[in-house]
Every structure is written in structure tokens, then in C-alpha cells.
C-alpha positions in Angstrom: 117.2 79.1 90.2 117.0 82.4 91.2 116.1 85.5 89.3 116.8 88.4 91.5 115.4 92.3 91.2 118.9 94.1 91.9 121.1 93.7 89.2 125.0 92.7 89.9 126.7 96.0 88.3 124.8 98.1 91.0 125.6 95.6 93.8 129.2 95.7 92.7 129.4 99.7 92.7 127.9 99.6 96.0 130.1 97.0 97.1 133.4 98.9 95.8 132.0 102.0 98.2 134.9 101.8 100.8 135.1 105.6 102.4 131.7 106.9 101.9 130.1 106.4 105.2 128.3 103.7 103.8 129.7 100.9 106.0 126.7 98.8 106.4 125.3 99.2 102.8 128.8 98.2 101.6 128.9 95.3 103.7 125.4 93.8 103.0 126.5 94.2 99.1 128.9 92.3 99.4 127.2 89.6 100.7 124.4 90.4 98.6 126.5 90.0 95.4 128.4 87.0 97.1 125.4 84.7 96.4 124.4 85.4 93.0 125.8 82.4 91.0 128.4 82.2 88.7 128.1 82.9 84.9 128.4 79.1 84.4 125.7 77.5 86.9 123.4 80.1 85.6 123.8 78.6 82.0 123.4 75.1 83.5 120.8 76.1 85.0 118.9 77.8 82.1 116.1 75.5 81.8 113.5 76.1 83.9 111.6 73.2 86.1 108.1 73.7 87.1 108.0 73.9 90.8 106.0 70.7 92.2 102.5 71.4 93.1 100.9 71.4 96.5 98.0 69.7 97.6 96.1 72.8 97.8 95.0 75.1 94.9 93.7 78.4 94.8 90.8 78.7 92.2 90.0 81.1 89.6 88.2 83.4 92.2 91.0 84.4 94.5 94.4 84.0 95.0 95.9 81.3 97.9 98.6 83.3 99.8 101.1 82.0 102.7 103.9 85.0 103.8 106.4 83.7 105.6 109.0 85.3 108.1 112.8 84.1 107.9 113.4 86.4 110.8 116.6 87.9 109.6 118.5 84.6 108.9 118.5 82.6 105.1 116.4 79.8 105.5 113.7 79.2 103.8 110.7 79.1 104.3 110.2 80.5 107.6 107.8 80.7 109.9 104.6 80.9 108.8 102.7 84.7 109.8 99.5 84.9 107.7 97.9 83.1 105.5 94.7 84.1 103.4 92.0 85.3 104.6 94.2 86.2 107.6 93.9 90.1 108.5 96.7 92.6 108.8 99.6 91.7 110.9 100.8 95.0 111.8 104.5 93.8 110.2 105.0 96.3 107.3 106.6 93.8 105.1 104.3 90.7 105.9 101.3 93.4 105.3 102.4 95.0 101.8 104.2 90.8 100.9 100.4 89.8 101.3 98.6 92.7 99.2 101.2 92.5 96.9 101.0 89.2 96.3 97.2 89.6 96.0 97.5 92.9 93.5 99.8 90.6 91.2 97.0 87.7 91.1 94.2 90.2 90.5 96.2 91.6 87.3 96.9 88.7 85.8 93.0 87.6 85.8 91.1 90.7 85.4 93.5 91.7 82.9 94.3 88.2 81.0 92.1 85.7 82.6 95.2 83.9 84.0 94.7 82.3 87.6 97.6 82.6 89.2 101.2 82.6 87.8 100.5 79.3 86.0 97.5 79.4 85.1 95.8 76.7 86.8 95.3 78.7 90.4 99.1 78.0 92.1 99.2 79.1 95.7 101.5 82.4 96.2 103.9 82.0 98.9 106.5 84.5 100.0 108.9 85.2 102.5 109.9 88.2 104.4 112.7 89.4 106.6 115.4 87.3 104.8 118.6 87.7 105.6 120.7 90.3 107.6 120.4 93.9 105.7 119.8 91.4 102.7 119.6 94.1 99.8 117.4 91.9 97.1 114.6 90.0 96.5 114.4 87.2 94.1 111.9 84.4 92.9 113.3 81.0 93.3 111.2 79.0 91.3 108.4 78.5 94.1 108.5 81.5 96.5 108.8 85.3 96.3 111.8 85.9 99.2 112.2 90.1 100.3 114.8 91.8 102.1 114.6 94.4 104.6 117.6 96.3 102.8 120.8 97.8 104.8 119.0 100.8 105.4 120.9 103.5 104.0 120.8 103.0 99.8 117.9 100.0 99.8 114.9 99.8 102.4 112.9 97.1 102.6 111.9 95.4 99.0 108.3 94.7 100.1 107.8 98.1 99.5 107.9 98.1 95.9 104.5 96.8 93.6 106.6 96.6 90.4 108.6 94.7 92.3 106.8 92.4 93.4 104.9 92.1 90.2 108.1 91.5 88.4 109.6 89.0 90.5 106.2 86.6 90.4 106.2 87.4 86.4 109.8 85.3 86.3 106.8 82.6 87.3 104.8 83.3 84.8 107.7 82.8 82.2 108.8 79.8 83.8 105.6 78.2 83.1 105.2 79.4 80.0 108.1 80.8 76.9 110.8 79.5 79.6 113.0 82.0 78.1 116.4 81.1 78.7 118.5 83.6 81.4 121.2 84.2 79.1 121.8 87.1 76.6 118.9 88.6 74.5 116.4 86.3 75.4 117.6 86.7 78.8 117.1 90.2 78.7 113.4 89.2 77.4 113.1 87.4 80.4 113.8 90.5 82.5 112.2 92.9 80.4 108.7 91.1 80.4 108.6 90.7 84.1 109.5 94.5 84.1 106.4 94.7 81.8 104.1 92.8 84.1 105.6 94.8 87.3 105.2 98.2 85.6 101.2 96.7 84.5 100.5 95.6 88.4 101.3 98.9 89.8 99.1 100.7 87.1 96.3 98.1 87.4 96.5 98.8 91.1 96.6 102.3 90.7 94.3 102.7 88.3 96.8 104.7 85.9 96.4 105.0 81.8 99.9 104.6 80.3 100.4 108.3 79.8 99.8 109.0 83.8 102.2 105.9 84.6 105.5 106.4 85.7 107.2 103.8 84.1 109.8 102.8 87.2 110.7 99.7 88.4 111.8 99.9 92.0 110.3 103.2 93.0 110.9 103.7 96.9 113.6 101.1 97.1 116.4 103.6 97.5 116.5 105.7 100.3 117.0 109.5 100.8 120.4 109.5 100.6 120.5 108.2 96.8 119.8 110.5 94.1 117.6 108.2 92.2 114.0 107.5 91.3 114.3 103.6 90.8 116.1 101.2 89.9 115.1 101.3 86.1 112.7 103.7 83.9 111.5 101.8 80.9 110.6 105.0 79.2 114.0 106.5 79.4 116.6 104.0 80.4 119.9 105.3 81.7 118.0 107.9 83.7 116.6 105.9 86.2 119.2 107.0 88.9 122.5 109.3 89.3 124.4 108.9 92.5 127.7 109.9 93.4 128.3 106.6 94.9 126.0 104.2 92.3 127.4 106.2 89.3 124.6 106.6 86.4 122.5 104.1 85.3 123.9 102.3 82.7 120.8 100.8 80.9 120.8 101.7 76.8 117.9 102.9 75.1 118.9 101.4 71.8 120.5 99.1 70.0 123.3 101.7 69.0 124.1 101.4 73.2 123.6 97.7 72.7 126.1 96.3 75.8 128.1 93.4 74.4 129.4 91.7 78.2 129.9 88.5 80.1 129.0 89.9 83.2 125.4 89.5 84.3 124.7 86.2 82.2 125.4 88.7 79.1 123.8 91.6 80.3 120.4 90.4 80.8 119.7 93.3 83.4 121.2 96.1 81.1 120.1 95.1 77.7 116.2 94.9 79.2 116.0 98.8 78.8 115.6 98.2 75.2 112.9 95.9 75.0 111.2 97.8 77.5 111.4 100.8 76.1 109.8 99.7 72.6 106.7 98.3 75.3 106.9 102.0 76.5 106.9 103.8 73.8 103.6 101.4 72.1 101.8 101.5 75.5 102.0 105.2 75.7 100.9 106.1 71.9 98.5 104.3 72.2 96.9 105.4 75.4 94.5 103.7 77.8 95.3 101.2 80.3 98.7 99.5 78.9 97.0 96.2 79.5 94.3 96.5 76.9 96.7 97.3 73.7 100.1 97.2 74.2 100.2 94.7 77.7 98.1 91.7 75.9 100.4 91.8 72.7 103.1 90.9 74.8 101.6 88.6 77.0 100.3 86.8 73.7 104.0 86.7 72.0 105.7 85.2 75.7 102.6 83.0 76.7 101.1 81.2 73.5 103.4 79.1 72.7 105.9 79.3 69.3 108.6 82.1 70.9 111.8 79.9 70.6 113.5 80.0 74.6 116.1 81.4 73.5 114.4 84.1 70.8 116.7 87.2 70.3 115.3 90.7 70.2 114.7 90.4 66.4 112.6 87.5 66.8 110.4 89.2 70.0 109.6 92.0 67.8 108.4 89.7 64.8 106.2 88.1 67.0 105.1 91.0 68.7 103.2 92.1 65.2 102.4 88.8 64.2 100.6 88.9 67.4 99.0 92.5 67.2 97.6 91.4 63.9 95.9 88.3 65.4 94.7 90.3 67.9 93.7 93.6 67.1 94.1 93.5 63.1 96.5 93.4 60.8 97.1 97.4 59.5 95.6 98.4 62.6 96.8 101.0 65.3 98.0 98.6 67.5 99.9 96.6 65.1 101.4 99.8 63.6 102.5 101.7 66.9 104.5 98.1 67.8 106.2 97.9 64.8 107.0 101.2 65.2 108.4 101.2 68.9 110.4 98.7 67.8 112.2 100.7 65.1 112.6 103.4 67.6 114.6 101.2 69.7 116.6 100.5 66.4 115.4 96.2 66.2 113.8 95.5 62.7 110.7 93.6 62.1 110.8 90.4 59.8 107.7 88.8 60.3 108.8 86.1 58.5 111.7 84.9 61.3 
């Protein structure tokens, strides 16, 4: 499996892109979107598999990180470059893969107490330079893989937090709700690793939800593209508008709701709902995300009873029922998720 930051609908406007001057991004689209798998392996493919475990763990204390370079061609690994411990390369992308990587493992246990993406310490491994111009980066159910990008819409992927945070939280789900990569709880899947990349870079940088930016992707696109990212989970369908990526297409609501086949059932576009009501609670309620907002959700998609394939209706129940266990019932916490959830137009039946 593969769960990969860029969705398909941009890759296949960029890829459509004949005449612009883009030649080489249009090229390395096309081979970008080329390898995404078709709507039917991805449904076979729905139930996620652990990934077997080394014979080395990290513990509770620090991560275990191993960044490999692929050296512009698709095999994996790599070549191993630095391992922990290890000091700076000098490589850009082996450098930011490596503190990254480390950033990610620092959020998850200073904010939740979770070593390591499963919880019991597992090693983080990546892999750098993949591909030729390869504009993605994906988790594959044991390793983070980057792209260097084709260098005129997408530079290198490393350069992202969010990210990278996101990518390593389709680990964390793996091991945990195994939300199923189709349809709404598909778009769960996306949208919590969009909530665990957008709580890595704040962790990191020390924000409060109301000084966050709420972007996923920020610095991916180059100069050329009038955009900030590929997604704002404050305000989706703003994220970026470019005469050659068109608008971003993400709804806000479930008035825009985006009834497709495309994209396993539109697991990248329907996200910007979900997120959005995580937004809007982190944000009333102030304060590092994390401490309100960020542990509801990581209590609803890592304790156990959220059906893998739970619809939005069912996320947002749990989401209370959680903020009551956790903060109170009747309490501000409880009442700002409810209530970013009826923004986003999902009702609440705690009973479901």
C-alpha cells in the first residue's frame, strides 16, 4: 500500500498542461500519476498489514532513524546515508528527512506519550532522492519515500514538516483505527494525518492554534505557482489558484460534499471537511492544538471502537463521546467539537 501526499486531481491537471512551458513538470506528472493504483487494487487492498518488525527497536527515549538515498531511480530502499546519532550530511533532503523524521517522533510522545508510530518504539526509516523529478512522496506501509520534485511546480518534498508528519501519521492509523482508504472513512484517514502534520509543524514551531497557519504542503510549490500549499484546513478550496492547477477544489462543507469515483471516492477532497471542523475546535479553543482539540482526535482514531470504515457522522459522535471522557461532559471542549462539527454541516448522534 501506498498512501501518497499529492492528490491525483492535481497530478492530472498538471499532467493535462501541454503548452505552458511546463515540459518537465508535465512529464514527471505523468509518471507521477502513472503509478498510483487503480480504484480497484486500492479497495483490495484496503486492509492494512502491520509492517514486520526489525530486530532493532527504538525505545521510549528517542527515535531510531535510517534515511536512505535511491539516487534518482525507484528502488527501494537505497543506500543507506545516515543513521541516528549520525551528524548532518550536507544533502538537504537526507538532512531535513532525518529532523523530520525526528520532529514527528518527538510529537507523538511529548504530546501523547506514543513511542514511535506504533507505539512500541518502531524504527523510522525513509528514503530520499526517489525517482527522476518524482513529484510525491508517500508511506508504503514501512518507509517514508520523498521526491526531489520536477522543479518548476513541486521542489523537493523533504521540505515540508506537515508533510512529513502526515505521511508517518498513515502509520499511526495503520496500527491503530485502520481506517479503510475508501470514501468517508477514507477521507478520515487523510484528514487525521493532515491533523497530525499540521500538530508536528506547530509542535515544532512552538505555535498556539490561533498563530498556526493551517497548511499542508507549505513550500512544496515553487514560485511560479500561485499557491500557499497544497491544502488549508481552515479554509479549504483556498489553498492554491493557478492558472495552470485551476483552484483548489477541496469543500468546506457538506453542502460541497464531492460525490466521485475518482481518488478512491474522493478521499483527498472530501478531507477538507473533517479538517476543517478540527480547525475550527482547535482554534476556539486556543492554546497548543494538541492539548484540547489534537488529543480528542487522537482518542477517537487510536482507542479502539471507531468502525474502519466509520463515515463522517460516526467521527463526529465519537469525537464528543471522547471530549466528554476526557475533558468533561458540558465542558468547553466538548461543546466547541460539537460545534465545529455543525459548522461543517455533520450532525452529532452520540448514540451511533
Amino acid at each position: 500500500m501506498r498512501r501518497h501526499i499529492v492528490p491525483p486531481y492535481l497530478l492530472a491537471r498538471l499532467a493535462r498542461a501541454d503548452d505552458t512551458g511546463l515540459d518537465r513538470a508535465v512529464v514527471a506528472a505523468r509518471r507521477a500519476l502513472a503509478e498510483l493504483p487503480p480504484l480497484h487494487e486500492e479497495r483490495r487492498r484496503s486492509t492494512l498489514v502491520a509492517p514486520p518488525r526489525g530486530q532493532e527497536t527504538a525505545t521510549a527515549a528517542g527515535p531510531r532513524r535510517t534515511i536512505a538515498d535511491a539516487r534518482g531511480t525507484e528502488r527501494l530502499p537505497g543506500t543507506v546515508v545516515r543513521r541516528e546519532g549520525d551528524p548532518a550530511t550536507g544533502d538537504v533532503a537526507v538532512d531535513e528527512a532525518y529532523e523530520g523524521l525526528g520532529a514527528t517522533h518527538a510529537f507523538l510522545l511529548d504530546a501523547f506519550g506514543r513511542a514511535s508510530i506504533d507505539g512500541e518504539g518502531l524504527p523510522l526509516d525513509a528514503t530520499v532522492h526517489y525517482g527522476d523529478d518524482y513529484d510525491n512522496a508517500f508511506w508504503d506501509g514501512s518507509r517514508m519515500v520523498f521526491g526531489d520534485g520536477d522543479g518548476e511546480v513541486f521542489g523537493r518534498f523533504t521540505a515540508s514538516l506537515s508533510v512529513i508528519g502526515h505521511e508517518l501519521a498513515h502509520g499511526v492509523t495503520q496500527f491503530t483505527s485502520g481506517l479503510v482508504y475508501q470514501g468517508q472513512a477514507g477521507a478520515l484517514n487523510e484528514s487525521f494525518s493532515d491533523v497530525i502534520g499540521a500538530m508536528v509543524e506547530q509542535h515544532a514551531l512552538g505555535q498556539t492554534s490561533s498563530e498556526a497557519s493551517w497548511l499542508i504542503g507549505e513550500g512544496l510549490f515553487t514560485p511560479a505557482v500561485e499557491g500557499r500549499a497544497l491544502r488549508s484546513m481552515l479554509a479549504p478550496g483556498t489553498a492554491y489558484d493557478d492558472d495552470v492547477l485551476g483552484r483548489d477544489p477541496q469543500p468546506a462543507d457538506m453542502a460541497h460534499y464531492v460525490e466521485t469515483a475518482d481518488d478512491n471516492g474522493g478521499v483527498h477532497l472530501n478531507s477538507g471537511i473533517p479538517n476543517r471542523a478540527f480547525a475550527l475546535a482547535a482554534v476556539e479553543l486556543g492554546g497548543p492544538s494538541w492539548e484540547t482539540a489534537g488529543a480528542v482526535w487522537y482518542d477517537t482514531a487510536t482507542r479502539g471502537g471507531l468502525p474502519a470504515t466509520a463515515g463522517f457522522d460516526d467521527f463526529a459522535a465519537a469525537t464528543v463521546r471522547a471530549a466528554a471522557a476526557r475533558f468533561g461532559s458540558g465542558s468547553a471542549v466538548e461543546r466547541a467539537v460539537r460545534g465545529s462539527w455543525e459548522k461543517v454541516g455533520v450532525g452529532v448522534d452520540e448514540r451511533s
